[in-house]
C-alpha positions, 0 to 999 in steps of 0.5 A: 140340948137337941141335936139337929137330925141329918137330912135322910140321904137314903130317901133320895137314893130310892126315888122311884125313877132312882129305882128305874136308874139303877134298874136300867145300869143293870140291864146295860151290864148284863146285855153288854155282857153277851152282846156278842154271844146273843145279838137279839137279847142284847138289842132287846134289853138295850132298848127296854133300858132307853125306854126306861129312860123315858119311864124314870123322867115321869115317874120323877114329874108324877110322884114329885121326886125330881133329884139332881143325883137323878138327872146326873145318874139319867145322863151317866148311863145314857152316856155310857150306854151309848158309848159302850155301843159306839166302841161295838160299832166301831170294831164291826165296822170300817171306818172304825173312827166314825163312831169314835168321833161320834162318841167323842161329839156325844161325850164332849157336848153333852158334858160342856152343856152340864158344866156350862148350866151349873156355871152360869146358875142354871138348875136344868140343861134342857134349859135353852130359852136364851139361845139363839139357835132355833133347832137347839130350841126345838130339840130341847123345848119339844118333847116329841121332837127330842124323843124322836131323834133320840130314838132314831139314832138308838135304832138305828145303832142297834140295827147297824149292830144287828147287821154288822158283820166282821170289818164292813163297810157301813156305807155297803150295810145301809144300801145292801138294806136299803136296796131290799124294800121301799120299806126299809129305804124309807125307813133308813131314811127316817132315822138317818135325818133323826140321827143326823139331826141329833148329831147337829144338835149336838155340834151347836150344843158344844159350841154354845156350851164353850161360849157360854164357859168363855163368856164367864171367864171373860165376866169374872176377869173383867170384875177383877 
């Protein structure tokens, strides 16, 4: 009698961009590490990380090793990446409470869309083709226009980090450098409307997210 092999779970787990992941969680713990004793190296290696991010998604399309265990591990460290950045910012800055309610906005949204996919039997939370917001569209159906609001707020995270000096006001930081150059004013500028953008897309992602969790339990009470 032959017994039926098990499937071979250790293939998954070293996927090349699954590879990337863990490459990236290590480079988080280490620049977290001595973010405090060395700002540059951390800002460096942060960054390496979010670049990364972008490197396992292709290698993931390129050698066909799309996993869901890789999506859950590409957005658990992008959540906590950015997280653990926002906890920084928000003991180096006053009001502390800005970036902690970005980071409860960031959590909250993106954890509703993740729920919200597997709820209604989608395989992808990119997957936004039914809603009604143009911008929720564009951000998830563009990848440019994605990866450029994803990289304004991460740059302009770390360059608020790497001006931060002990219990600032961040409203004094961003005009202190935006006073110094037209250059830096157009370049705050163009990540601000990144980030503000991000932070907006976010807000309809949570709102359409929780709709879409209320529209089931209103489907499956109707059923019974």
């Amino acid at each position: 009698m032959t017994s039926k092999s098990r499937p071979r779970t250790i293939s998954v787990y070293l996927y090349i961009p699954n590879i990337i992941g863990y490459i990236r969680v290590l480079l988080n713990c280490y620049a977290f590490a001595i973010c405090f004793s060395n700002k540059e190296l951390f800002s460096i290696l942060y960054f390496i990380s979010f670049v990364c991010d972008a490197l396992d998604g292709w290698f993931a399309r390129k050698f066909n090793q799309v996993s869901t265990f890789g999506a859950v591990l590409d957005m658990v460290t992008d959540r906590i990446s950015t997280a653990c950045l926002l906890v920084i910012l928000s003991q180096v800055y006053r009001p502390s409470f800005v970036f902690l309610s970005l980071l409860a906005l960031d959590i909250a949204s993106h954890w509703l869309q993740m729920y919200s996919t597997f709820l209604v039997g989608k395989s992808n939370h990119k997957d936004v083709k039914d809603s009604t917001s143009w911008l929720f569209k564009l951000y998830y159906g563009n990848r440019m226009f994605m990866g450029y609001c994803c990289i304004a707020c991460e740059v302009l995270y770390i360059t608020l980090f790497l001006l931060a000096k002990e219990s600032e006001k961040m409203t004094n930081v961003l005009l202190g450098a935006a006073k110094q150059s037209i250059i830096y004013s157009a370049l705050l500028a163009f990540l601000l409307f990144g980030w503000a953008t991000k932070q907006l897309v976010n807000i309809i992602q949570m709102k359409t997210a929780a709709d879409l969790c209320v529209l089931y339990d209103l489907n499956k009470k109707h059923k019974t």
